[in-house]
C-alpha positions in Angstrom: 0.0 0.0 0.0 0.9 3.9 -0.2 3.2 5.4 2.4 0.9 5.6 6.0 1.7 9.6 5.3 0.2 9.6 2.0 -3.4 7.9 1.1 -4.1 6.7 -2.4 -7.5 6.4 -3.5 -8.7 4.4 -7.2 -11.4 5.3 -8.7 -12.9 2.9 -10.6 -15.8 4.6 -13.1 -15.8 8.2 -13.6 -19.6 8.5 -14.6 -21.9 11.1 -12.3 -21.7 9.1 -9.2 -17.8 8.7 -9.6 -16.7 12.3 -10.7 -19.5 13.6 -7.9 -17.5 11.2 -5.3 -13.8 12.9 -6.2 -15.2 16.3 -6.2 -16.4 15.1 -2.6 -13.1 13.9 -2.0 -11.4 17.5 -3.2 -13.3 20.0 -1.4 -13.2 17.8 1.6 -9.1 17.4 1.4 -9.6 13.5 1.7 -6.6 11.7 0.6 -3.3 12.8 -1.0 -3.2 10.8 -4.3 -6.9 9.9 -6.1 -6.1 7.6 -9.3 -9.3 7.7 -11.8 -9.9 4.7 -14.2 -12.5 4.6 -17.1 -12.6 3.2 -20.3 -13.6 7.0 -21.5 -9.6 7.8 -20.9 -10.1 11.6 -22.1 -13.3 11.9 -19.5 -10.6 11.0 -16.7 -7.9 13.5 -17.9 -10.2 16.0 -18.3 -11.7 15.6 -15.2 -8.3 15.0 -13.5 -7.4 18.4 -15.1 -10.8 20.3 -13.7 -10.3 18.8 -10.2 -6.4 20.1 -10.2 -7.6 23.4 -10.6 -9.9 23.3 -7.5 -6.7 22.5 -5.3 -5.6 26.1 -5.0 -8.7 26.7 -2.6 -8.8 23.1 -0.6 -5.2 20.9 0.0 -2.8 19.7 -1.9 -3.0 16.5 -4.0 -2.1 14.1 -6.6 -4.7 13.9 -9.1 -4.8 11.6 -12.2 -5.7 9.3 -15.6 -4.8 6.3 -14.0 -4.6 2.6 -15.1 -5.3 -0.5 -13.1 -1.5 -0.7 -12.7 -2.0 2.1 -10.2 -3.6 -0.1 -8.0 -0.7 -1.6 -6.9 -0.1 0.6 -3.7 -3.2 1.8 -3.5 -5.1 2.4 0.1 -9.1 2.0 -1.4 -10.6 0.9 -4.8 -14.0 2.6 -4.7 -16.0 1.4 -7.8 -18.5 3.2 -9.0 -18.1 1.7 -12.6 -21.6 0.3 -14.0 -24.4 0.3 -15.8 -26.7 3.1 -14.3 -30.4 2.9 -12.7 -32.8 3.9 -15.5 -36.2 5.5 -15.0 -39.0 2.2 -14.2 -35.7 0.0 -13.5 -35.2 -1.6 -9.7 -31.5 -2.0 -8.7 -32.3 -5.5 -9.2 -32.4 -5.0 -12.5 -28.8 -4.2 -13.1 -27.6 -7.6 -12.0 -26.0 -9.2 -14.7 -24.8 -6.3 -16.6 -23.0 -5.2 -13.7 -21.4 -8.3 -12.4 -19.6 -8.8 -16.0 -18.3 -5.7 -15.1 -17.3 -6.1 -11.7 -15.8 -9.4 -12.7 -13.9 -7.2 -15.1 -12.8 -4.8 -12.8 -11.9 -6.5 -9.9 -10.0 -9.2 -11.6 -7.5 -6.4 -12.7 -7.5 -4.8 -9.6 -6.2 -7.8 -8.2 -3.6 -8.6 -11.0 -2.1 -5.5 -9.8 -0.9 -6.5 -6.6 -3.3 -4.5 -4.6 -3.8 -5.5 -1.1 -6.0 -2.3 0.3 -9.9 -2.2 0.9 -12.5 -2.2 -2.0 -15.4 0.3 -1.4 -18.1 -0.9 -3.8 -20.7 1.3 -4.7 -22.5 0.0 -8.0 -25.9 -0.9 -8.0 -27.5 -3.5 -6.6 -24.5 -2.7 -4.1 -25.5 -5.8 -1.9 -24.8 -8.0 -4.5 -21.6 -6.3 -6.1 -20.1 -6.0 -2.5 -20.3 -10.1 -2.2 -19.6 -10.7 -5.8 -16.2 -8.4 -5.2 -15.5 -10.7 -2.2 -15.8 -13.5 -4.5 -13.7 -12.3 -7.5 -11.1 -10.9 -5.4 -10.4 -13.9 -2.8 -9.9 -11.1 -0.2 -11.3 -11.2 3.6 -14.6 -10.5 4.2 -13.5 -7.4 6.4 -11.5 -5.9 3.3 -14.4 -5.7 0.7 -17.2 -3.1 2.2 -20.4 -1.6 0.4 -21.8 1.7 0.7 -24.6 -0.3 2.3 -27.2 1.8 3.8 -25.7 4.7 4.1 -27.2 6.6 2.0 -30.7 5.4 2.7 -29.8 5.9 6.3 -29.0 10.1 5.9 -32.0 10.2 4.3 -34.1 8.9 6.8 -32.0 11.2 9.5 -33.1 14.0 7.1 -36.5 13.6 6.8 -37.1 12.8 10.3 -35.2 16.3 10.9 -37.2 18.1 8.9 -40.3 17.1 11.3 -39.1 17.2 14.5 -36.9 20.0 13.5 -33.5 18.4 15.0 -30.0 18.4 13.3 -30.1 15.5 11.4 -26.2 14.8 12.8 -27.8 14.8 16.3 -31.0 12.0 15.2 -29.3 8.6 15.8 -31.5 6.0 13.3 -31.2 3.3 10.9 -31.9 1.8 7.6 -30.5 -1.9 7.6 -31.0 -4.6 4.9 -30.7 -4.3 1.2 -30.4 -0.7 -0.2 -33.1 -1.1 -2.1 -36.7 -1.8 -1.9 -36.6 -4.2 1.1 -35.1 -1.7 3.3 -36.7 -1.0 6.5 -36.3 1.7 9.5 -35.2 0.2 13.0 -38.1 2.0 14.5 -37.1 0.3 17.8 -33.6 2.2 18.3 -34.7 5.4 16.4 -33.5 8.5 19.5 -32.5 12.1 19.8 -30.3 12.1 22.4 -31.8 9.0 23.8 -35.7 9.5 23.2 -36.9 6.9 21.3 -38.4 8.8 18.4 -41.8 6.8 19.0 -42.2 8.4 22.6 -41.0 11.5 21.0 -43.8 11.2 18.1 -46.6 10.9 20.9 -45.1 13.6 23.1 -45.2 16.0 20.7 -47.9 15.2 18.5 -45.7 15.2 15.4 -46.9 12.2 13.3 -49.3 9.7 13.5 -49.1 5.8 12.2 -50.0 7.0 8.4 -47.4 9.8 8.4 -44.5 7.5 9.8 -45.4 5.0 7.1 -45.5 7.8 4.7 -42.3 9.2 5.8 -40.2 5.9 5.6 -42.0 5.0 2.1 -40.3 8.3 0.4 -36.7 7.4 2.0 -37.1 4.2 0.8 -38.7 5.1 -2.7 -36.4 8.6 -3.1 -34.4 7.5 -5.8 -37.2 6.5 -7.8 -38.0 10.1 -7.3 -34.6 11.9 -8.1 -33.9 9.4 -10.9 -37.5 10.6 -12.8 -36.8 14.4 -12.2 -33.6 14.4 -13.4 -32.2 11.2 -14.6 -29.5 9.7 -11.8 -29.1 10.3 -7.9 -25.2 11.1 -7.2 -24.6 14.2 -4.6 -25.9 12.1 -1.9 -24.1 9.0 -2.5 -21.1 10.5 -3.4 -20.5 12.3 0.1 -21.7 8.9 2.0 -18.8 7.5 0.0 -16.6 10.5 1.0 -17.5 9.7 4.8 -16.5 5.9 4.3 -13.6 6.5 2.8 -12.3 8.9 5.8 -13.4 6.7 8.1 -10.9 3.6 6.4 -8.2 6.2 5.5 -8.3 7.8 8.8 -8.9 4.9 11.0 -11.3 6.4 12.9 -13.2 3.5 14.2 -16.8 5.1 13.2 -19.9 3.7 13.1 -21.4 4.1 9.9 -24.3 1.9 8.1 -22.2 -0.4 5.4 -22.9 -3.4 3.6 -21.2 -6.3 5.9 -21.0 -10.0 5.7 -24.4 -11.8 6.9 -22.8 -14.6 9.1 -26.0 -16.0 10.5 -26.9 -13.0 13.6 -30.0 -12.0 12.0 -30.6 -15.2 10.2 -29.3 -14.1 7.3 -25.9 -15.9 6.0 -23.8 -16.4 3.0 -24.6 -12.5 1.5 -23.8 -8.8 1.9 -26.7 -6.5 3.4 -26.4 -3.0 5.3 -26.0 -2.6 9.1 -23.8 -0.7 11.5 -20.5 -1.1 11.6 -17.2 0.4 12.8 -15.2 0.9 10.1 -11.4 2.2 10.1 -8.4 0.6 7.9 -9.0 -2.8 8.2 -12.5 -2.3 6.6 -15.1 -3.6 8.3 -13.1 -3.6 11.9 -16.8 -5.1 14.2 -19.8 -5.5 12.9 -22.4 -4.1 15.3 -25.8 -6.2 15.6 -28.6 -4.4 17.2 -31.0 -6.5 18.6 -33.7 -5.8 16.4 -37.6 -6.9 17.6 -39.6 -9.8 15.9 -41.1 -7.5 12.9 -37.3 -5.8 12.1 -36.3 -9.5 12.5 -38.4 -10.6 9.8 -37.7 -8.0 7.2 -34.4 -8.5 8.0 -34.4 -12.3 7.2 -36.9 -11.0 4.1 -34.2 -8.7 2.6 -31.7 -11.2 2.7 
């Protein structure tokens, strides 16, 4: 890997989500070296050469066209590289397209000599995560998803927006697949050690149809985005800058990643989203939340 001083990033796929997730990176000084790979070679020099004009105003660093050579000393491989989500299409959807070209991908990544993490982001994520385990031959730890994470902040967000709390200070949860059978952990949803539920009834914020309401257009958001205007990328991109300090920086934060299902839920053999501390080993502890019979089941559902 890099020198422990200076963290190299590859960027696998340098479409909206991936050129979103290095601007992310820039402006938030995250690493010292990012590496972009896409077959569109000119799209990664030209957007090596944008983002190298941003660094007069953030931190210095190394940005580049890079090949899969690159690799080699790399800290994180975040791929992003795949078929997007079309309007009336489920993540499901973009199964096998996308595994030819994770296979692809990863396979090369590997020939390399690369012995860092891989952050997967490509849709369905759940299923790329475990399939880059699979290609790659690395521990389960070492290959992580973006998971929930995304479908998490959105759900701190909207609850924010009712109860009119910093969204940073609402401590909830989306676990499972990121996709359409996600679910809210209802049962360990707090501000500052409320449950949200006793909060709800407190302060007569919502009622049983609004709370159903509310987790139906987290859940259902990209749907949403992707009709108005094509692709979802901001959001995902900065959940993806967050993970990537977290490995980089080994900071031992709990954030909502895809992790190996090892039987604690019921659930075995596959990737799905739940909290974790993550730092440079990857995935250093899962984190299990003892979830109640109905979070149970959808857990075991989404799996």
């Amino acid at each position: 890997m890099a020198d422990k001083q200076r963290k190299k990033v590859i960027l696998v796929g340098d479409g909206a989500v991936g050129s979103s997730y290095a601007f992310a990176l820039v402006n938030q000084g995250i690493a010292q070296e990012l590496g972009i790979v896409d077959l569109f070679k000119e799209k990664t020099q030209g957007d090596a050469e944008d983002l190298s004009h941003a660094l007069a105003f953030t931190s210095p660093k190394k940005i580049y066209s890079a090949d899969y050579s690159d690799a080699s000393d790399a800290d994180l491989v975040v791929l992003t590289s795949g078929a997007p989500q079309k309007p009336g299409e489920t993540r499901l959807d973009l199964v096998e397209k996308n595994l030819r070209i994770t296979k692809d991908v990863v396979t090369k990544i590997v020939a390399s000599g690369f012995k860092g993490i891989f952050l997967v982001a490509a849709n369905p994520v759940d299923i790329l995560t475990y399939a880059t385990w699979k290609f790659s031959g690395f521990p389960k730890n070492r290959v992580v998803g973006s998971g929930t994470s995304l479908d998490t902040a959105r759900f701190r967000q909207a609850l924010a927006e009712k109860v009119d709390v910093d969204a940073r200070s609402i401590h909830a949860y989306i676990m499972g697949e990121h996709g359409d059978s996600e679910f809210a952990v209802w049962s360990h949803a707090n501000v500052a050690g409320v449950k949200l539920e006793q909060w709800f009834q407190e302060n007569d914020y919502l009622n049983e149809a609004e709370i159903v309401e509310l987790f139906e257009s987290v859940r259902d958001a990209a749907y949403s985005i992707i009709a108005k205007k094509g692709a979802t990328f901001y959001g995902v991109a900065v959940a993806l800058a967050r993970i990537t300090k977290a490995i980089l920086d080994d900071e031992h934060a709990v954030l909502p990643v895809s992790v190996f299902q090892d039987g604690q839920y019921g659930v075995s053999d596959c990737y799905l989203g739940q909290p974790a501390v993550v730092g440079a080993e990857g995935v250093v502890n899962p984190i299990h939340i003892p979830l109640n019979d109905a979070e149970m089941q959808k857990m075991e559902a989404s799996g």
